[in-house]
mmCIF file of the C-alpha atoms, coordinates in Angstrom:
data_MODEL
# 
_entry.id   MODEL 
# 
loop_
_atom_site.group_PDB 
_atom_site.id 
_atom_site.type_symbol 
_atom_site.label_atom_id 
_atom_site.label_alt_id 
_atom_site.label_comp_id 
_atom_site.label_asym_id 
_atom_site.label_entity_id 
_atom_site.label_seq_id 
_atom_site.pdbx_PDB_ins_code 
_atom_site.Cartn_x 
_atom_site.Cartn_y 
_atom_site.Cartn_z 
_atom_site.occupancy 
_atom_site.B_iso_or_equiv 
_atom_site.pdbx_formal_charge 
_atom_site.auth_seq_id 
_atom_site.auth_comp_id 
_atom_site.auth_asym_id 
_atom_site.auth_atom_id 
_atom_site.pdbx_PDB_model_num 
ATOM 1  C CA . UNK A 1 1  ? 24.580 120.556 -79.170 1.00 0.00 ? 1  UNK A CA 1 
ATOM 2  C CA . UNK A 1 2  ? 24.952 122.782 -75.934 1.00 0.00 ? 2  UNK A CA 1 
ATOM 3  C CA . UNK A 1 3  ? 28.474 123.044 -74.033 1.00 0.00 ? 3  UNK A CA 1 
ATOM 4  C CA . UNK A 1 4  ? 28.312 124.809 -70.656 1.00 0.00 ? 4  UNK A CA 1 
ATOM 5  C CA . UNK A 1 5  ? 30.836 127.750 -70.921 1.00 0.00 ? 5  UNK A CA 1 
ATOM 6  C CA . UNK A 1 6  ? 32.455 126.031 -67.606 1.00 0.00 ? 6  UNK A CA 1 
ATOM 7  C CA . UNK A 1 7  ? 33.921 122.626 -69.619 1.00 0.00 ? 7  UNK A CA 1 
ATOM 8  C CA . UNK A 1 8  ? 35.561 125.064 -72.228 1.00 0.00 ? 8  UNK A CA 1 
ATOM 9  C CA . UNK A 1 9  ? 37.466 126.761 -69.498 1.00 0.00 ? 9  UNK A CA 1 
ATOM 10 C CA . UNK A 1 10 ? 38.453 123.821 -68.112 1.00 0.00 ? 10 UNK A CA 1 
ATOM 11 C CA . UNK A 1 11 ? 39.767 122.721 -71.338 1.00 0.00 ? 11 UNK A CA 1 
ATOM 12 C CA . UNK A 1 12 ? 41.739 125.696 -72.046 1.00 0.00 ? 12 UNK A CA 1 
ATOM 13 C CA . UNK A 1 13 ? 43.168 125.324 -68.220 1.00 0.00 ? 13 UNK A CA 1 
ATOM 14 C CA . UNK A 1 14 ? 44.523 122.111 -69.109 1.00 0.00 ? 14 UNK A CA 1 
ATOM 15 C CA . UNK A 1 15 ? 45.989 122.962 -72.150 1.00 0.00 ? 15 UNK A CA 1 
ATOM 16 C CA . UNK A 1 16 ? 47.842 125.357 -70.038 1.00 0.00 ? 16 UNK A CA 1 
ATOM 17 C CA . UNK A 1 17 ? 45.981 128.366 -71.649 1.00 0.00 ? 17 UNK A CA 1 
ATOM 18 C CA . UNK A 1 18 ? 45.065 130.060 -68.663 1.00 0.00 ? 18 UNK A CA 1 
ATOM 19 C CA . UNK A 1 19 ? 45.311 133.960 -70.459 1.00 0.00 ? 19 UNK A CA 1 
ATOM 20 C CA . UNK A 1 20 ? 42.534 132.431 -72.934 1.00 0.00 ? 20 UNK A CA 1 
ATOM 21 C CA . UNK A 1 21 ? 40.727 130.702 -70.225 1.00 0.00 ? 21 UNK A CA 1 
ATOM 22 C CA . UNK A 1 22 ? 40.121 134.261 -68.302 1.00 0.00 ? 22 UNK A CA 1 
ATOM 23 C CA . UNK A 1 23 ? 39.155 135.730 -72.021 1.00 0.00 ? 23 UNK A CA 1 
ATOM 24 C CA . UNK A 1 24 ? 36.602 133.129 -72.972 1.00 0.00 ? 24 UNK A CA 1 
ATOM 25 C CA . UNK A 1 25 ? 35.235 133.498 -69.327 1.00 0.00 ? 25 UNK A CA 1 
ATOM 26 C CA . UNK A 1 26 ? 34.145 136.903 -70.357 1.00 0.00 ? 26 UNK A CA 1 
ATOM 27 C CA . UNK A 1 27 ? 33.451 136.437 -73.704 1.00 0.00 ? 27 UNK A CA 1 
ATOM 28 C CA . UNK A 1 28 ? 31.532 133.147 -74.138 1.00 0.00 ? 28 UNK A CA 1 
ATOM 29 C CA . UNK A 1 29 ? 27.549 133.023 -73.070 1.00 0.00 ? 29 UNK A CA 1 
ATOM 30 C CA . UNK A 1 30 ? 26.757 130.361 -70.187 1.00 0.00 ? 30 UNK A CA 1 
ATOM 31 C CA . UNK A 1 31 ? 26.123 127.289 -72.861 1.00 0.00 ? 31 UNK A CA 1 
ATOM 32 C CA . UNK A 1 32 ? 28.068 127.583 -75.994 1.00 0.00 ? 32 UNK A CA 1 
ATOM 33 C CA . UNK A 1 33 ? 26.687 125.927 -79.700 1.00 0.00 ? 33 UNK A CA 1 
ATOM 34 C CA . UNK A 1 34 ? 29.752 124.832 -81.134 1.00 0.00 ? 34 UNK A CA 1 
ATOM 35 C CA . UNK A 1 35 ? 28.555 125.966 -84.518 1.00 0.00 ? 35 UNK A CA 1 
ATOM 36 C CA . UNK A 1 36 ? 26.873 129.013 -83.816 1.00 0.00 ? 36 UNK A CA 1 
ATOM 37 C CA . UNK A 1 37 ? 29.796 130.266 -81.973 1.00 0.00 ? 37 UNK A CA 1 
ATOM 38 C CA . UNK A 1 38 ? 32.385 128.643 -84.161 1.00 0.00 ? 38 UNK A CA 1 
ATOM 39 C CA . UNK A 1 39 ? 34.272 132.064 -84.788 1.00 0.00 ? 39 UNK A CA 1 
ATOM 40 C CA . UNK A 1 40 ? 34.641 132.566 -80.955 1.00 0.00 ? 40 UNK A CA 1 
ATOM 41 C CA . UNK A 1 41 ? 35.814 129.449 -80.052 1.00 0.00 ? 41 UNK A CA 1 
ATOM 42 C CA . UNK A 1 42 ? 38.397 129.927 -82.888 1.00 0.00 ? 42 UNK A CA 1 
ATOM 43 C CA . UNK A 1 43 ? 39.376 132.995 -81.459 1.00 0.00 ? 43 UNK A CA 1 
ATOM 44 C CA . UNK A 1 44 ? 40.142 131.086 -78.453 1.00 0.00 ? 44 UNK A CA 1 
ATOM 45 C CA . UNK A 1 45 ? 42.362 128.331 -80.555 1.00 0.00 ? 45 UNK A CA 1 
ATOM 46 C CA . UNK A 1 46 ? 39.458 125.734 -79.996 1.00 0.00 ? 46 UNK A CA 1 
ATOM 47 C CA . UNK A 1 47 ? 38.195 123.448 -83.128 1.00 0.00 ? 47 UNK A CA 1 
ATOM 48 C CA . UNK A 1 48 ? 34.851 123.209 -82.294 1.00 0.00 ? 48 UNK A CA 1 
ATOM 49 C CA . UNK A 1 49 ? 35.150 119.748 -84.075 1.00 0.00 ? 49 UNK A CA 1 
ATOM 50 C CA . UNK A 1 50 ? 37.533 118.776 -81.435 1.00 0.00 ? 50 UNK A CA 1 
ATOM 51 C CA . UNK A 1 51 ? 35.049 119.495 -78.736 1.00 0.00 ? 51 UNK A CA 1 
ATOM 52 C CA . UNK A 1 52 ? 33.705 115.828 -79.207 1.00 0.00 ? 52 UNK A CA 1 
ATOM 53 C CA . UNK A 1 53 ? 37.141 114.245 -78.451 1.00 0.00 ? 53 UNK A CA 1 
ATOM 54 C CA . UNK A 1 54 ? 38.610 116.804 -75.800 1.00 0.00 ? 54 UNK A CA 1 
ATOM 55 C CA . UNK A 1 55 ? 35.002 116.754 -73.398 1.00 0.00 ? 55 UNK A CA 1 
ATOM 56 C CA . UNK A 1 56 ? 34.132 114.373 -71.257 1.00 0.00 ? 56 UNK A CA 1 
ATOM 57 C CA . UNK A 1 57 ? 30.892 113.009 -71.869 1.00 0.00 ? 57 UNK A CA 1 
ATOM 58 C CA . UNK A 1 58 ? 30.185 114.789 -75.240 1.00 0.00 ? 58 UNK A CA 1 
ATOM 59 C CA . UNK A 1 59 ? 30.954 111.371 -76.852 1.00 0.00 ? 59 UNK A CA 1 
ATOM 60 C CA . UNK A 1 60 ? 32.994 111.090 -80.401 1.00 0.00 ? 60 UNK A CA 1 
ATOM 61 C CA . UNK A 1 61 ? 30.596 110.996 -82.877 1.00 0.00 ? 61 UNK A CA 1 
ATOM 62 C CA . UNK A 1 62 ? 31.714 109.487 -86.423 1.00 0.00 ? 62 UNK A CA 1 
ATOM 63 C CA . UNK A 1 63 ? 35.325 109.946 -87.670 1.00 0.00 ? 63 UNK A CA 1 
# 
């Protein structure tokens, strides 16, 4: 599954992690694999499992 970079930032905005938000602007490619990039998004305080609740329109899948 592909995230655009974009709905990650937005995330972190809302969370009121606007320091990380400016980080993972630089840091993350354009569309982000939650998997493949697990360690980044970590870096940024993101589960990538809790992509599929926090994103509009990625769905919740199972659990």
């Amino acid at each position: 599954m592909q995230i655009d970079k974009s709905q990650i930032i937005d995330l972190l905005k809302s969370q009121g992690k606007d320091d990380r938000a400016d980080e993972a602007q630089s840091e993350l490619p354009d569309t982000v694999d939650p998997e493949q990039h697990a360690d980044l998004l970590a870096k940024f305080g993101i589960n990538p499992q809790d992509l599929l609740g926090k994103i509009p329109g990625l769905g919740g899948f199972g659990g």
